[in-house]
TORKOL-4160 file (C-alpha; in steps of 0.2 Angstrom, whole numbers, padded with zeros to 4 digits, m for minus):
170
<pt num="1" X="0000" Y="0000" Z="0000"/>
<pt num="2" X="0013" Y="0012" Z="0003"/>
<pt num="3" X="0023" Y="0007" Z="m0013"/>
<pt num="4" X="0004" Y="0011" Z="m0022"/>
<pt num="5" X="0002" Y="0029" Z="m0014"/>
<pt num="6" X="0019" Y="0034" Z="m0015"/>
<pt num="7" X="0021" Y="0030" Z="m0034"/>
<pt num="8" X="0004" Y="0040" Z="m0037"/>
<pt num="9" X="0013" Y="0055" Z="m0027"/>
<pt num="10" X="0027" Y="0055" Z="m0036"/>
<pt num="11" X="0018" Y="0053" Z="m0053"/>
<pt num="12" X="0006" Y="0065" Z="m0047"/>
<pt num="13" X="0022" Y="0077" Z="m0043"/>
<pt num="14" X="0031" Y="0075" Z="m0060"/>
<pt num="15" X="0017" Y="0077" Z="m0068"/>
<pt num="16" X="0012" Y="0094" Z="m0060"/>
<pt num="17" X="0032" Y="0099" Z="m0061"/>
<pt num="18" X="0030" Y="0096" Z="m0082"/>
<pt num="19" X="0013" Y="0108" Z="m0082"/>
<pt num="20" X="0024" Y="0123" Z="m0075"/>
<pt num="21" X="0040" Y="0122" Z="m0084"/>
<pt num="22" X="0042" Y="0138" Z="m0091"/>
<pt num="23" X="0047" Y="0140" Z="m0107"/>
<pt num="24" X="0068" Y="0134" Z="m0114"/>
<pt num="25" X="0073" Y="0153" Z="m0111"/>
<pt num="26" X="0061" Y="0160" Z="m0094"/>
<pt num="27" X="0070" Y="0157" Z="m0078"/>
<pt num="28" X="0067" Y="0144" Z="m0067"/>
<pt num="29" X="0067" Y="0133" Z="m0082"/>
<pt num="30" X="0082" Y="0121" Z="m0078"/>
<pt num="31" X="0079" Y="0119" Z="m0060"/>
<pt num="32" X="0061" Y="0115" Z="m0062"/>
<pt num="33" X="0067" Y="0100" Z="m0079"/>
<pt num="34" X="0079" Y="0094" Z="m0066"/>
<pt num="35" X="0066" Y="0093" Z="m0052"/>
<pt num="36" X="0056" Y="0083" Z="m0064"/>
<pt num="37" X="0068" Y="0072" Z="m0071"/>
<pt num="38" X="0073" Y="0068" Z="m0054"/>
<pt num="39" X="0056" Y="0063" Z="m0050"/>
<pt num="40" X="0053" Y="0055" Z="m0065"/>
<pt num="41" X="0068" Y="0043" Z="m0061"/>
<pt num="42" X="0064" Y="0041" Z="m0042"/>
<pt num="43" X="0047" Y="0034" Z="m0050"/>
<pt num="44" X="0055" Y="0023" Z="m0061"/>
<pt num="45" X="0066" Y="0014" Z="m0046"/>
<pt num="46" X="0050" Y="0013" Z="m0036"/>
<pt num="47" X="0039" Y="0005" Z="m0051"/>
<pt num="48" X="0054" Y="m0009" Z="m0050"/>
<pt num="49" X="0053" Y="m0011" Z="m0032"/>
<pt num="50" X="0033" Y="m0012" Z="m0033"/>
<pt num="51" X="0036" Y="m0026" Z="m0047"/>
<pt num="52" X="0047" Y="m0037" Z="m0038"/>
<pt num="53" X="0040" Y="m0034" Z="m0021"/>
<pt num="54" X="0022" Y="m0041" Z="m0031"/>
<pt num="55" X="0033" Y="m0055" Z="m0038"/>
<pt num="56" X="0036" Y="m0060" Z="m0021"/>
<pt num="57" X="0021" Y="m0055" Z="m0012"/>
<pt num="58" X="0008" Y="m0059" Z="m0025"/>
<pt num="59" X="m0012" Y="m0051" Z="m0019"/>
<pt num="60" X="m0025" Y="m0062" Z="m0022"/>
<pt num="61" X="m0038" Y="m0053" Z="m0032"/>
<pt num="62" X="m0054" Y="m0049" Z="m0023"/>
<pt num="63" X="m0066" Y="m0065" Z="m0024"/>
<pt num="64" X="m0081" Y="m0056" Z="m0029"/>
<pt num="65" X="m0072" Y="m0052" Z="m0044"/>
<pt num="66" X="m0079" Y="m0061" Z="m0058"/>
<pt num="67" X="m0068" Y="m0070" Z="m0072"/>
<pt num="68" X="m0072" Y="m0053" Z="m0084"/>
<pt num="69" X="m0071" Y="m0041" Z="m0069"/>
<pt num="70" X="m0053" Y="m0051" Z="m0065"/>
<pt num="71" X="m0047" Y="m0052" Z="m0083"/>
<pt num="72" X="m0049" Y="m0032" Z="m0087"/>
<pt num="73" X="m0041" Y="m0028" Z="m0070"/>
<pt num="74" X="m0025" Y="m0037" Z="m0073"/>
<pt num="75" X="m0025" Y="m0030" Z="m0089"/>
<pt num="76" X="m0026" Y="m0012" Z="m0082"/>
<pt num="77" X="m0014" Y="m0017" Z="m0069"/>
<pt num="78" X="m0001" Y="m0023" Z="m0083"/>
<pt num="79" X="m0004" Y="m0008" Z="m0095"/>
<pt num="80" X="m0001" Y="0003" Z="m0080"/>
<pt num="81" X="0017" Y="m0005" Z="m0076"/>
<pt num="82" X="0021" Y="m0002" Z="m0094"/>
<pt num="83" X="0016" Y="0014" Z="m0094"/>
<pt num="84" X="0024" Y="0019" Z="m0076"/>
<pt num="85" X="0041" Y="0011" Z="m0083"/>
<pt num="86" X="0039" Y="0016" Z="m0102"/>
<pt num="87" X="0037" Y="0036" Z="m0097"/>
<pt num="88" X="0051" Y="0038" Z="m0087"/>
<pt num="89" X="0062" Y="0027" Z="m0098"/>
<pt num="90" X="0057" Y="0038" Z="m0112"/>
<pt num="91" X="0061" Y="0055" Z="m0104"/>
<pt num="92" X="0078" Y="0050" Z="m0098"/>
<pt num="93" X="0082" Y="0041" Z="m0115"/>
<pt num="94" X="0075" Y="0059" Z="m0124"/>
<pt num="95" X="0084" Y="0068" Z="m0114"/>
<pt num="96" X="0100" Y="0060" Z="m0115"/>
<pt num="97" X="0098" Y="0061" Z="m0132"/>
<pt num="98" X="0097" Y="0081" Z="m0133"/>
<pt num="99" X="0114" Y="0079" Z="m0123"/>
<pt num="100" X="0107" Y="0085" Z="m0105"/>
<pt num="101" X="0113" Y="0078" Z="m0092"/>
<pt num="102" X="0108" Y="0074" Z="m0072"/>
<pt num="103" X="0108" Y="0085" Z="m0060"/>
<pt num="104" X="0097" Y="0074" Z="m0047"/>
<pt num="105" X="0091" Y="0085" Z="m0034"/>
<pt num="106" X="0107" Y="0093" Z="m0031"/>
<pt num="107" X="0114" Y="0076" Z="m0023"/>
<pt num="108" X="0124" Y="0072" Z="m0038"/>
<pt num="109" X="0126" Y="0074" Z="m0059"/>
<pt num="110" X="0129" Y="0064" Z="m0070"/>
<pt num="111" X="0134" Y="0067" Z="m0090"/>
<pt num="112" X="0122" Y="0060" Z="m0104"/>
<pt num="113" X="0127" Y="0045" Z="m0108"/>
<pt num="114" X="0123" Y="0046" Z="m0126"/>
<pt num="115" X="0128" Y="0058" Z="m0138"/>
<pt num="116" X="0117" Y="0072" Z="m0144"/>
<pt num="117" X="0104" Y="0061" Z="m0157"/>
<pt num="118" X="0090" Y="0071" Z="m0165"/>
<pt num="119" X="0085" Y="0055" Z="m0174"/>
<pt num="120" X="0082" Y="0048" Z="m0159"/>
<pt num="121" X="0077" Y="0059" Z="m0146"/>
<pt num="122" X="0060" Y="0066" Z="m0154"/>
<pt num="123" X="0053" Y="0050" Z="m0155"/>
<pt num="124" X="0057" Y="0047" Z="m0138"/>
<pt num="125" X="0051" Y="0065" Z="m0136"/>
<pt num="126" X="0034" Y="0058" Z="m0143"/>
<pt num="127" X="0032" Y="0043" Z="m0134"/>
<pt num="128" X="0037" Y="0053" Z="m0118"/>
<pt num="129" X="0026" Y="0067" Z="m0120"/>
<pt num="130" X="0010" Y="0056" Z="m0126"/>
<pt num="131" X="0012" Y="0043" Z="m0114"/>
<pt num="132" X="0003" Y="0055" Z="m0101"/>
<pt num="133" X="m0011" Y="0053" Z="m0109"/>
<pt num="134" X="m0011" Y="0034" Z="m0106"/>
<pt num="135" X="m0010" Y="0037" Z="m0087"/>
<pt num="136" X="m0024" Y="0048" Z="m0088"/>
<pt num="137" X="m0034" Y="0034" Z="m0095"/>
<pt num="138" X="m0029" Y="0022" Z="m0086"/>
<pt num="139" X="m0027" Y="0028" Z="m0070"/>
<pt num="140" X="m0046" Y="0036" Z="m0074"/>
<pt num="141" X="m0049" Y="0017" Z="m0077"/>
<pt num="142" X="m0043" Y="0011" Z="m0061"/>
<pt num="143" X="m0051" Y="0026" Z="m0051"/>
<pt num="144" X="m0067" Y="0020" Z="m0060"/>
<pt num="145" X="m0065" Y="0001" Z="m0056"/>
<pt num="146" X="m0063" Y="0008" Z="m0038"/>
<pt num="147" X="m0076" Y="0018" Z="m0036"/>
<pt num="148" X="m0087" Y="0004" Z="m0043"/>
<pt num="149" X="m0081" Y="m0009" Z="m0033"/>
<pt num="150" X="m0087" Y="0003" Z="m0016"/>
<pt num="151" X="m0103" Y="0009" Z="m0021"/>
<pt num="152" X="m0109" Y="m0004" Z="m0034"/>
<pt num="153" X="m0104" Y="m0020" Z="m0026"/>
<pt num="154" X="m0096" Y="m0015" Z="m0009"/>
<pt num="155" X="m0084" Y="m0029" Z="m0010"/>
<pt num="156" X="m0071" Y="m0019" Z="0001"/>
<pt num="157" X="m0058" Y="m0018" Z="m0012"/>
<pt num="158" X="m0060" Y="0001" Z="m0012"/>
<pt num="159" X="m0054" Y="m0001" Z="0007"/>
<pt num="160" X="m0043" Y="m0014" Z="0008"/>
<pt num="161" X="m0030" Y="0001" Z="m0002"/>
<pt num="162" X="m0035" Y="0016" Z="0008"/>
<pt num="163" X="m0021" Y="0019" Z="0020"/>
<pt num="164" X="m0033" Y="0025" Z="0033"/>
<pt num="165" X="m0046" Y="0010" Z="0039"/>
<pt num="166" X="m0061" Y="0019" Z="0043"/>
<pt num="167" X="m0060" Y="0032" Z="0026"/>
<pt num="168" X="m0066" Y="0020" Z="0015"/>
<pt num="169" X="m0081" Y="0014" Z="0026"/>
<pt num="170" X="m0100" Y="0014" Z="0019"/>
């Protein structure tokens, strides 16, 4: 549960810190891309840990789920690791490509390690910057699948991922 929440905070953060970014020239522009970057690969680490720690910690879906209900939620659920690794991936891979490098949050900076690649980094540009709107539907979807599970068929799956026990109460 903590892994859950803390991913959505962090995507919910990079996303918010790509809305404001000024334009290339306005100040404020550099720190807010590194910001952003840095987040972006934070998210990427913690997508890998919330893989293998479902590897090894498998959940067993809710049994009032029927075989449907089961299939399109694993599906969503896959998708969403795709995307949560494919966006990140992209943006660094993009941005290496445009020959930035790391500053990641001031701790330490590392150099592209790819040499400036127009051929490549707008496609990856494209993929990065389009992949938002995959989250949006998906995580619109899981939100969705959620909220039905509550109030249609008050199963408790809502609940059982609330970090709070009684916030997800009838």
């Amino acid at each position: 549960m903590i892994l859950h929440w803390s991913v959505a905070a962090l995507i919910a953060a990079a996303f918010v810190l790509a809305w404001v970014l000024p334009r290339k020239s306005a100040p404020g522009y550099g720190g807010i891309l590194e910001w952003h970057k840095s987040v972006g690969l934070v998210v990427l680490a913690m997508v890998m840990v919330r893989l293998l720690w479902r590897q090894l910690n498998p959940v067993a879906p809710a049994a009032t789920l029927t075989p449907v209900e089961a299939r399109l939620s694993g599906f969503t659920h896959w998708l969403l690791y795709v995307v949560m690794i494919a966006i990140p991936a992209t943006g660094y891979v993009f941005s290496s490509a445009e020959g930035q490098g790391l500053d990641f949050f001031g701790l330490f900076s590392a150099a592209s390690p790819l040499a400036t690649n127009r051929g490549l980094s707008r496609p990856m540009e494209f993929l990065h910057k389009t992949g938002q709107y995959a989250v949006y539907a998906l995580v619109g979807l899981h939100v969705l699948g959620a909220l039905y599970h509550h109030f249609v068929k008050r199963d408790g799956v809502l609940r059982r991922m609330l970090p709070l026990p009684s916030a997800g109460d009838d």
